[in-house]
N, C-alpha and C positions, 0 to 999 in steps of 0.2 A: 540572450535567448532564455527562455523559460521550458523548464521542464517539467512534468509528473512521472513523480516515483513514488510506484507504488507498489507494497510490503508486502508479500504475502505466506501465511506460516500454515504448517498445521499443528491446529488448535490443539488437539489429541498429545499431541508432545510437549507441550506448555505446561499442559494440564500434568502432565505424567513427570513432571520434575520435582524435586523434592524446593520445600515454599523457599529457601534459603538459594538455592541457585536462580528460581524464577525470578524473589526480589531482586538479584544481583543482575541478572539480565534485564530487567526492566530496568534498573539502576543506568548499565550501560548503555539503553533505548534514550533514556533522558540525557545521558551526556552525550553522544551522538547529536542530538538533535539541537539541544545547549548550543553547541560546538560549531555549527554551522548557521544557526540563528544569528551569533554575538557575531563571524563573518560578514553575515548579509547576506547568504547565500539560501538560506528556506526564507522564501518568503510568505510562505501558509503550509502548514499540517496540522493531521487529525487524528488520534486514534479512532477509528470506526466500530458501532456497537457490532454485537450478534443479531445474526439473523436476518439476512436479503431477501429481498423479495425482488421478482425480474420478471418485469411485464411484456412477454410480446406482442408486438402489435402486427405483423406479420407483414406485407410487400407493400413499396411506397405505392399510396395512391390508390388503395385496394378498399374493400369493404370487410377486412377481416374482423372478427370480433378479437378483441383483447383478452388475453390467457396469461395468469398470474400462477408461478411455480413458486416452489420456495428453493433460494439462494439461487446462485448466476450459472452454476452450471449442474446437470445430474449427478458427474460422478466424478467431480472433485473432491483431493482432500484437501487443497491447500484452498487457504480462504483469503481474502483480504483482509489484514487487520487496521491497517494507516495508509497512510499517503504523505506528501511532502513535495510541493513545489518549489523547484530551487531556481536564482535567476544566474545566470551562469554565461561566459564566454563563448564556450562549444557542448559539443554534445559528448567530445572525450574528458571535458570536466565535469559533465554532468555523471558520467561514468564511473569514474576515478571517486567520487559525492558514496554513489551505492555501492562499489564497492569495498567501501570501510562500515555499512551497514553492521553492524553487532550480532543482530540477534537469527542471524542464517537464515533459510527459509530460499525465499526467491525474491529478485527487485526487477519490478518493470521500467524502463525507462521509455519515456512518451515524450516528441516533443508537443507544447504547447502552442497551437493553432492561433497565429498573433492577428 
């Protein structure tokens, strides 16, 4: 079974660490992901840039016009930063996958629609 996990931090405290714990935390982002690649278990991740943009198009089958905001929600702080699809036995190993996640924040787990 295939899952998406997906990472999400706020930005704001990343930014507010002194560079020498953030390298180290990124350090740890790379081995994490090392760590389960060399398994077989991601089999696609990403870090994702700054700055979404979220088009809604509004009720199926409607005539709405389309309205572009900036980012996925108004008054979120936590953002997405990556994702990582892991191919996995269950959804309690997809589980167990995030959380040894590193870098705190929040992990979504999705299953993958086969």
């Amino acid at each position: 079974m295939r899952y998406m996990l997906t990472f999400y931090a706020v930005e704001d405290e990343w930014r507010a660490l002194p560079e020498g714990e953030r390298n180290a935390g990124i350090a740890e982002i790379g081995q994490w992901f090392a760590e389960h690649a060399r398994s077989g278990k991601i089999v696609e991740g990403r870090r994702l840039g700054r700055g979404a943009k979220t088009v809604r198009l509004g009720r199926v089958h409607k005539k709405d016009l389309p309205m572009v905001t900036d980012g996925p929600f108004i008054e979120a702080k936590e953002s997405v930063g990556s994702y990582a699809v892991v191919d996995v036995e269950s959804e309690d190993e997809a589980l167990a996958i995030a959380k040894r996640w590193p870098a705190g924040g929040i992990v979504e787990v999705r299953p993958v629609a086969e």
